[in-house]
ZAMARGU-4260 file (C-alpha; in steps of 0.2 Angstrom, whole numbers, plus 5000, padded with zeros to 4 digits):
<rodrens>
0) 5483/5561/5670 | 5487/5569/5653 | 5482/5555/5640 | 5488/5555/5621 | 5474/5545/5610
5) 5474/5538/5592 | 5458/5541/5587 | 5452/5531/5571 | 5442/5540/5560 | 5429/5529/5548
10) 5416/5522/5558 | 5424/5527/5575 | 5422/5547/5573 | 5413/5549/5555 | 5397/5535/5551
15) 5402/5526/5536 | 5399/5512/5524 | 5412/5508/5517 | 5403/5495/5507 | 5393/5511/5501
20) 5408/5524/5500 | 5421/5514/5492 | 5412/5508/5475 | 5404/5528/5473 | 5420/5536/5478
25) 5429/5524/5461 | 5416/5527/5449 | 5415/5545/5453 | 5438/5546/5452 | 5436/5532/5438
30) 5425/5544/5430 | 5434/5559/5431 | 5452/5552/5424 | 5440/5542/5411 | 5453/5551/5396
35) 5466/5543/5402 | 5460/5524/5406 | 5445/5513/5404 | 5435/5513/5423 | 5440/5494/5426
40) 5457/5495/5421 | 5461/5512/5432 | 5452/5504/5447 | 5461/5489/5447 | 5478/5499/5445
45) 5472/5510/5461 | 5466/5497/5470 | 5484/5489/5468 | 5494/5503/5470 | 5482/5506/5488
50) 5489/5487/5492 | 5507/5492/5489 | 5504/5505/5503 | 5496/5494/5514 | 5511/5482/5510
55) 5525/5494/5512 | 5543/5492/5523 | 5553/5503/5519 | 5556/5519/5531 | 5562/5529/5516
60) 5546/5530/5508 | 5529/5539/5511 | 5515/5531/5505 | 5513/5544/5491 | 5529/5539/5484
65) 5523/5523/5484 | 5505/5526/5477 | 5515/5538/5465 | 5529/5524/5459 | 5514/5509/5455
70) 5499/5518/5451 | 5504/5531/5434 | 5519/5522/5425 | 5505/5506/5426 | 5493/5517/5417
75) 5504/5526/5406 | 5500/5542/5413 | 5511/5558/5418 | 5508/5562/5436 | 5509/5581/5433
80) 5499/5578/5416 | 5483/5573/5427 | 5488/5582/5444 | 5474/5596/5440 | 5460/5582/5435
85) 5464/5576/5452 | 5463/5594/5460 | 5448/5598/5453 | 5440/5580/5457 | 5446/5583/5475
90) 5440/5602/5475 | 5421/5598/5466 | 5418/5581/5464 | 5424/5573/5480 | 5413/5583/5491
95) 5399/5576/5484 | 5401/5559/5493 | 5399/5568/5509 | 5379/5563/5508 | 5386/5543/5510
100) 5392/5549/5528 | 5385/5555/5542 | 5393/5564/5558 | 5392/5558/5575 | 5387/5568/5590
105) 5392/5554/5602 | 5410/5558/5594 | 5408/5575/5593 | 5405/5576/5613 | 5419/5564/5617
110) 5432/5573/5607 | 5426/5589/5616 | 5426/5581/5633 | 5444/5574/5631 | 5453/5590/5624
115) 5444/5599/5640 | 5453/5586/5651 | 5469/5590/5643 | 5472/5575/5632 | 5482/5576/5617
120) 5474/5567/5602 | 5478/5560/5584 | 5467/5557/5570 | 5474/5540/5566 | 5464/5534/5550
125) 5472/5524/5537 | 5483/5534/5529 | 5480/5529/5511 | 5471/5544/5506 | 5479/5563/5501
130) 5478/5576/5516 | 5462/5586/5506 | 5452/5569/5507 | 5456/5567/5525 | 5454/5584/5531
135) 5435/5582/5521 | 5431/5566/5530 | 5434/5577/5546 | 5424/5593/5542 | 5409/5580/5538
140) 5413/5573/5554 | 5409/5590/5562 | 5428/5589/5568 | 5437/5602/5556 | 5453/5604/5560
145) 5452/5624/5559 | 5442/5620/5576 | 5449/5606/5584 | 5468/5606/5589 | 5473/5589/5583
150) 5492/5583/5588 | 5492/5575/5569 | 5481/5570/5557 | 5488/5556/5547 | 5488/5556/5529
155) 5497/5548/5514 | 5508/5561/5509 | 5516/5564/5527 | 5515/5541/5533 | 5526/5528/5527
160) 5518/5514/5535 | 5499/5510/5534 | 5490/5502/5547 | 5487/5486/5555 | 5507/5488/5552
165) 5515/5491/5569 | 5526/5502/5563 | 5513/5515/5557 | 5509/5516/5578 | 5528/5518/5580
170) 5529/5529/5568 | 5515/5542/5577 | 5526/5539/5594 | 5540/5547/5586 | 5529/5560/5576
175) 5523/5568/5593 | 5542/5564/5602 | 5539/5547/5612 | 5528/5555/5623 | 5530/5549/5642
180) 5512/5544/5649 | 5497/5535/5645 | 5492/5530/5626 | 5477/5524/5618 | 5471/5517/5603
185) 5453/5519/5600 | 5444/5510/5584 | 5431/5500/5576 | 5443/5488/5564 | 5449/5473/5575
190) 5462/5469/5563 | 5467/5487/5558 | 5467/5499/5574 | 5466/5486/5587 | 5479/5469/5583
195) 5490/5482/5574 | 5491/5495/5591 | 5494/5481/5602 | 5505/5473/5593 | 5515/5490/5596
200) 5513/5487/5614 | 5498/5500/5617 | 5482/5499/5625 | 5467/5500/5614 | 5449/5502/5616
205) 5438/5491/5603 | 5422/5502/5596 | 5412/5490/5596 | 5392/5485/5599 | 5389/5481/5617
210) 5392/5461/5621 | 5403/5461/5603 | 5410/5444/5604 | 5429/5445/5599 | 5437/5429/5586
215) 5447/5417/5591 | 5465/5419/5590 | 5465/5440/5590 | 5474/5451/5599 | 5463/5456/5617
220) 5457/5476/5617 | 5459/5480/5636 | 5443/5486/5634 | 5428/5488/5623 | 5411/5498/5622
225) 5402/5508/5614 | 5411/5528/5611 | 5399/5534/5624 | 5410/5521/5636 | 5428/5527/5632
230) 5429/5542/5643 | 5421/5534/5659 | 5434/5519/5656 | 5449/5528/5655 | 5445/5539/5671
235) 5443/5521/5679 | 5458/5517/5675 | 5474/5519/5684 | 5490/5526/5675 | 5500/5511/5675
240) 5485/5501/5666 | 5485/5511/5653 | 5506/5514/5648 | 5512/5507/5631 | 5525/5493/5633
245) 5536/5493/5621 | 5546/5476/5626 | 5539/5462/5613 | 5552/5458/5597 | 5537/5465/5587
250) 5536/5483/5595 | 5556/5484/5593 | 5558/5482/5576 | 5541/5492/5574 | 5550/5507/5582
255) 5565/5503/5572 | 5559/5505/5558 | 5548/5520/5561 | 5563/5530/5566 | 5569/5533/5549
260) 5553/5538/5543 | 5550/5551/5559 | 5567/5559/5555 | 5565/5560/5537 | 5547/5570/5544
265) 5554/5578/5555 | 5569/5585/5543 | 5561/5586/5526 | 5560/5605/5530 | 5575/5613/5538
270) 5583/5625/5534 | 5604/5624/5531 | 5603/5635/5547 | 5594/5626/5557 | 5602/5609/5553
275) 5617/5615/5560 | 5611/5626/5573 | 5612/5623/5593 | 5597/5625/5603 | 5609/5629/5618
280) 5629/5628/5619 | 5637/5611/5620 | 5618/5603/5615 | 5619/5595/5599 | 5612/5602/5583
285) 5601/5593/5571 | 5615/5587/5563 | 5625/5581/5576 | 5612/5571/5580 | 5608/5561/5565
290) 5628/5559/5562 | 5630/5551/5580 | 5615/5539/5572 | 5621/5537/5557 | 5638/5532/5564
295) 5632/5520/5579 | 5622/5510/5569 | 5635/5508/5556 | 5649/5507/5567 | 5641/5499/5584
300) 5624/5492/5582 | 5625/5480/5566 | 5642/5476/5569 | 5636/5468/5586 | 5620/5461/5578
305) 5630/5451/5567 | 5644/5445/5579 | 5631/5440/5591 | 5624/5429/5575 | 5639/5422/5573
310) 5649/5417/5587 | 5643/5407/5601 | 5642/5421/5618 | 5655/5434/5609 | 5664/5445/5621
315) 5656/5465/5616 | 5668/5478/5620 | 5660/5495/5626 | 5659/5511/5617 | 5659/5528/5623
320) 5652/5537/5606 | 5647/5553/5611 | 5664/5562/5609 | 5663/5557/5593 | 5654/5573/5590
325) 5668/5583/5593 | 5681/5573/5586 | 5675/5570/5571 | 5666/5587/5568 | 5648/5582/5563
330) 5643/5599/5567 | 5651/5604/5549 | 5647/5588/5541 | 5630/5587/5527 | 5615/5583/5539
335) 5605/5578/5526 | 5615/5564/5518 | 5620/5557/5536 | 5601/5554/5535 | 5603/5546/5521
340) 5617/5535/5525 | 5607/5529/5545 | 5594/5523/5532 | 5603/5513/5523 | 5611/5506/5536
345) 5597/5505/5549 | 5590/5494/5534 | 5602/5483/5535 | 5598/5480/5552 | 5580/5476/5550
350) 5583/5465/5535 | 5594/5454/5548 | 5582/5454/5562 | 5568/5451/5552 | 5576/5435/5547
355) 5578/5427/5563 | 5572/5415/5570 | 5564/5413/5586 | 5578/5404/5594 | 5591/5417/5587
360) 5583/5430/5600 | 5591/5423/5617 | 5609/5421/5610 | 5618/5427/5622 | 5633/5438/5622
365) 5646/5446/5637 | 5646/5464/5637 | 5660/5473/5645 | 5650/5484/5652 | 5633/5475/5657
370) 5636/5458/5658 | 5628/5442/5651 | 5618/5450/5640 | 5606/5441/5624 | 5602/5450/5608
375) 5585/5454/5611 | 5593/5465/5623 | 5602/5472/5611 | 5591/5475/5602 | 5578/5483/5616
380) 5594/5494/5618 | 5594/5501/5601 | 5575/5504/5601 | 5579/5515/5620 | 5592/5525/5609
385) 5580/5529/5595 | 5568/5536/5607 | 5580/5547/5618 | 5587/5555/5603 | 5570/5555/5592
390) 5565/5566/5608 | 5580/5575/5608 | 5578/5583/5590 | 5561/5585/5595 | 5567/5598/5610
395) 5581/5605/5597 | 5569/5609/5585 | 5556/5617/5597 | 5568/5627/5606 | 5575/5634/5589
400) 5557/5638/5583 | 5554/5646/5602 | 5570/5655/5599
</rodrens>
């Protein structure tokens, strides 16, 4: 079976002490930018800015705009005024700290194992780092990604969600196109790489010393080892063991929000050809797509959310919305601002669900279509749509670029 796993990288694929890395890698940036800021007063803004990344919501941000929006106004500092100090610390300095890590052969051999099985694999390190850092971290690692065909390699200025956050999972689902089949998470951090994948709905294997004991009240890896152990495990494992499930409130909001973010990714560079052309007659172009988005969440989705919060078991008419396309021409409307305008309102929607309470979820509701239906339904229903047409633009796309 064709496996996709999130690999973690610090202290799951690279040795390091991060009670060791952290401090040199400060003093040594802290150093560095020392013309603009006194040491303490630079580290604490960096270290606050990191929490605002760690912190952030909103699908419409990448983690560098969010670094980028706390960390230089609180300095007083010009980004572009210091971006080739940073450069050049990156490029001469940072390179330095390699001797504070150490590779892992045990890593090394599994990652080589797994890509000769066929299984896809993601870098999924905390994304709160620029991509050079990243890409470093790897190459020291003895895993250089001009050698190893990674699926993605998650770094600040691509992510907008950081882990444990559920929605940085989701947001790697969408990334690689919801991809049918088996998923793991694999990681040393309890809290970061284990509660926040399973949260999410996907297996996860804890990398751990052997007879680890795991706290009270945290999420269950399904299974736990040292790395030497993941590979046998999964090959005893059978398929339905190891399938996400996306079904908890959590993992719905988690992928709603993250869809956003994976089309503003996936987006960011077309061209005003490509947003409007078909892969194949009658198939809808990127455009299309994101207007039939745009236009059932505003139109459909929060309009039901919101009924169903107010009246007790409302009637919900169906909706046929496909030829909408055609009647209402998306193909010639602006693709990018019809991104801009599902954002907004997919916000909406998550502002709303993340206010519920938990008796709110079983309301129920009649649906002309389906029945007695509740809004957790609903809901589980919005998330399905996101997925069948984050897929879809992921087969537009791929066919365009196959030509």
């Amino acid at each position: 079976m064709t496996i996709t796993l999130l690999l973690d990288l610090d202290d799951t694929l690279l040795s390091n002490d991060i009670e060791s890395f952290l401090p040199a890698y400060l003093q040594a940036l802290s150093k560095e930018l020392g013309q603009y800021s006194k040491p303490d007063r630079l580290i604490s803004k960096l270290m606050s800015a990191t929490a605002d990344m760690v912190r952030n919501q909103r699908p419409d941000l990448t983690l560098q705009q969010v670094f980028d929006a706390a960390f230089y106004p609180a300095l007083n500092i010009d980004k572009e005024a210091v971006s080739d100090d940073i450069d050049r610390f990156y490029k001469h300095v940072f390179p330095g700290l390699a001797s504070l890590t150490g590779s892992r052969p045990e890593a090394i051999q599994m990652v080589d194992q797994a890509l000769a099985r066929g299984y896809r694999i993601v870098v999924a390190t905390n994304p709160l780092f620029p991509r050079t850092a990243i890409l470093q971290r790897l190459a020291w690692a003895e895993l250089p990604l001009e050698r190893y065909p990674f699926e993605l390699v998650t770094t600040y200025e691509d992510m907008h969600f950081a882990k444990p956050n559920p929605a940085y999972f989701a947001e790697i689902m969408a990334y690689l196109g919801w991809p049918e089949g088996p998923v793991v998470m694999v990681g040393d951090d309890l809290k970061r790489d284990i509660t926040g994948a399973r949260r999410l709905g996907l297996p996860a294997f804890w990398v751990s010393p052997q007879n680890a004991e795991i706290p009270a009240g945290a999420l269950q890896p399904n299974a736990s080892g040292e790395l030497e152990d993941l590979l046998p495990w999964l090959e005893s494992q059978e398929e339905k063991d190891l399938l996400p499930d996306y079904n908890s409130t959590g993992a719905m909001i988690a992928i709603l929000r993250s869809t956003p973010a994976a089309l503003d990714n996936l987006c960011n560079s077309l061209t005003p050809e490509t947003w409007v052309q078909r892969p194949r007659p009658k198939e809808w172009c990127p455009t299309e797509i994101l207007c039939h988005l745009r236009d059932v969440d505003a139109e459909v989705n929060l309009p039901r959310l919101e009924k169903v919060l107010r009246e007790d078991n409302p009637f919900i008419p169906g909706k046929d919305t496909d030829p909408w396309a055609e009647e209402r021409d998306y193909i010639h409307q602006n693709g990018p601002q019809a991104l801009k305008d599902f954002t907004r309102t997919r916000i909406q929607i998550l502002e709303l669900l993340e206010g519920l309470q938990p008796q709110d979820w079983p309301r129920t509701a009649r649906h002309a279509i389906f029945g007695t239906t509740h809004l957790s339904e609903l809901v589980r229903i919005i998330a399905g749509h996101d997925r069948l047409h984050i897929r879809q633009l992921h087969q537009d796309l791929d066919a365009i670029a196959g030509g």
